[in-house]
C-alpha positions as CSV (number, residue, x, y, z in Angstrom):
1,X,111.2,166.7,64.0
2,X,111.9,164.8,67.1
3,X,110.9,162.1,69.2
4,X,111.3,161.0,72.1
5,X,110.0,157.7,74.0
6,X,109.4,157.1,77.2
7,X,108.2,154.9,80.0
8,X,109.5,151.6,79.3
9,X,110.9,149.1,82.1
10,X,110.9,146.2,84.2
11,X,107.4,144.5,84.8
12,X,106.5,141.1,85.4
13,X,103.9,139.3,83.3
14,X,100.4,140.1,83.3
15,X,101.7,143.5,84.2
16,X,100.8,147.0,82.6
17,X,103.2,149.6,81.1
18,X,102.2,153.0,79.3
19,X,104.9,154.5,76.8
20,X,104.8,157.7,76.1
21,X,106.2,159.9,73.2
22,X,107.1,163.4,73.0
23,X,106.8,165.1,69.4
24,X,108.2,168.4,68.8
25,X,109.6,170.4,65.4
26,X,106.4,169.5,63.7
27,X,102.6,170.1,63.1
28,X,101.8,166.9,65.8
29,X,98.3,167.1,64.7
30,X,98.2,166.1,61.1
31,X,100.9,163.3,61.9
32,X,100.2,159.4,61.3
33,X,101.8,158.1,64.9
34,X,102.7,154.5,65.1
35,X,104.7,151.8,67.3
36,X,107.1,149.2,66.7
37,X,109.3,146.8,68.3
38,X,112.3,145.1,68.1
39,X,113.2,141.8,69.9
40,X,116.6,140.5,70.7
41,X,117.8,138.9,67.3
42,X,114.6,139.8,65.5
43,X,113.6,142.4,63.3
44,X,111.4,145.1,63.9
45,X,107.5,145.0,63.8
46,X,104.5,146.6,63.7
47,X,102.8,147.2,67.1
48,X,99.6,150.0,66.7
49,X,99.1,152.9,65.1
50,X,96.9,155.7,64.6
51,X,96.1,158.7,61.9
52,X,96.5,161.5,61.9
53,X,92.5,161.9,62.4
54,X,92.5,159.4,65.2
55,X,89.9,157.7,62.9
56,X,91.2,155.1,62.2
57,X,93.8,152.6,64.8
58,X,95.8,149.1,63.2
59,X,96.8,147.0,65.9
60,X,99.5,144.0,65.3
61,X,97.2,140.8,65.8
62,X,99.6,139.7,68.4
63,X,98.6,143.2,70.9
64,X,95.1,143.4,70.2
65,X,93.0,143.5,73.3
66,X,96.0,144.0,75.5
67,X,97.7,147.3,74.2
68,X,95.6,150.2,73.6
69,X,97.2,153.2,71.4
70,X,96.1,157.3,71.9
71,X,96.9,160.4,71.2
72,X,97.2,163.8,73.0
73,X,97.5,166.5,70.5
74,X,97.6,168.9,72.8
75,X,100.5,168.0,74.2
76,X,101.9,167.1,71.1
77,X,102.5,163.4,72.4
78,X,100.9,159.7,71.8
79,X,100.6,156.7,74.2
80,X,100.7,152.9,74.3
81,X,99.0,151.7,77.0
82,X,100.6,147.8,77.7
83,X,98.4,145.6,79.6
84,X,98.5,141.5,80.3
85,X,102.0,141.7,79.6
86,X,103.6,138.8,78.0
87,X,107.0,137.6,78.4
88,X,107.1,137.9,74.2
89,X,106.6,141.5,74.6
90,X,109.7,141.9,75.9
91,X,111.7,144.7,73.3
92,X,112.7,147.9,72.4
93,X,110.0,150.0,71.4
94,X,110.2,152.3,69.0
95,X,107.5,155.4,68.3
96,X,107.8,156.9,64.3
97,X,105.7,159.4,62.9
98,X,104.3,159.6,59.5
99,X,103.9,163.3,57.8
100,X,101.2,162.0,55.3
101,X,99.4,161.5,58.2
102,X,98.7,157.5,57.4
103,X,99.5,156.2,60.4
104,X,100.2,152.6,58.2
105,X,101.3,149.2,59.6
106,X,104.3,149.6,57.2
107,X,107.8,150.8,58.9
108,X,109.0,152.2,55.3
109,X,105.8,155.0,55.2
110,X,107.0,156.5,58.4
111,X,109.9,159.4,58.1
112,X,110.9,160.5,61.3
113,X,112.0,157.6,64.6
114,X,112.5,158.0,68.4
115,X,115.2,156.9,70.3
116,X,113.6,153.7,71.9
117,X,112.3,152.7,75.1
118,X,113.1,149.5,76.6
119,X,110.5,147.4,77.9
120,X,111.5,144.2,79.4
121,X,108.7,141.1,81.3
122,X,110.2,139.1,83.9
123,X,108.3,136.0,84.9
């Protein structure tokens, strides 16, 4: 199974963003997607995710409102739509995929990582 996320960048606060990530080697549809993040000097954390139903979404408190998560199984790929950017959302982002098909909150349920995508708010 691979990964691979896209779409991050430079964008100034209050700005909008959509990530993008690419599954391939695996049955995309029955796949718990989520997102996470890691900050300079911090650890990674939860940012959305979504089953592999679509049914049900999770959403870090800190995104909700702002940050919208999808999924395309057609095209084998799901989406983080970023908008209001924050200065605090400023990290690597991370898309993992989950073949129980939980989509959880929790980084250890999730067996398979992209590479990262960079998203950096400028003031």
């Amino acid at each position: 199974v691979q990964l691979q996320a896209f779409g991050g960048g430079l964008v100034q606060a209050g700005g909008s963003l959509r990530l993008s990530c690419a599954a391939s080697g695996c049955s995309f549809s029955r796949y718990g997607m989520g997102w996470f993040r890691q900050a300079p000097g911090k650890e990674r954390e939860f940012v959305a995710a979504v089953t592999w139903t679509g049914s049900t979404i999770d959403y870090a408190d800190s995104v909700k409102g702002r940050f919208t998560i999808s999924r395309d199984n057609a095209k084998n790929t799901v989406y983080l739509q970023m908008n209001s950017l924050k200065l605090e959302d400023t990290a690597v982002y991370y898309c993992a995929a989950d073949y129980r098909g939980l989509g959880t909150t929790n980084s250890y349920t999730y067996d398979y990582w992209g590479q990262g995508t960079l998203v950096t708010v400028s003031s």
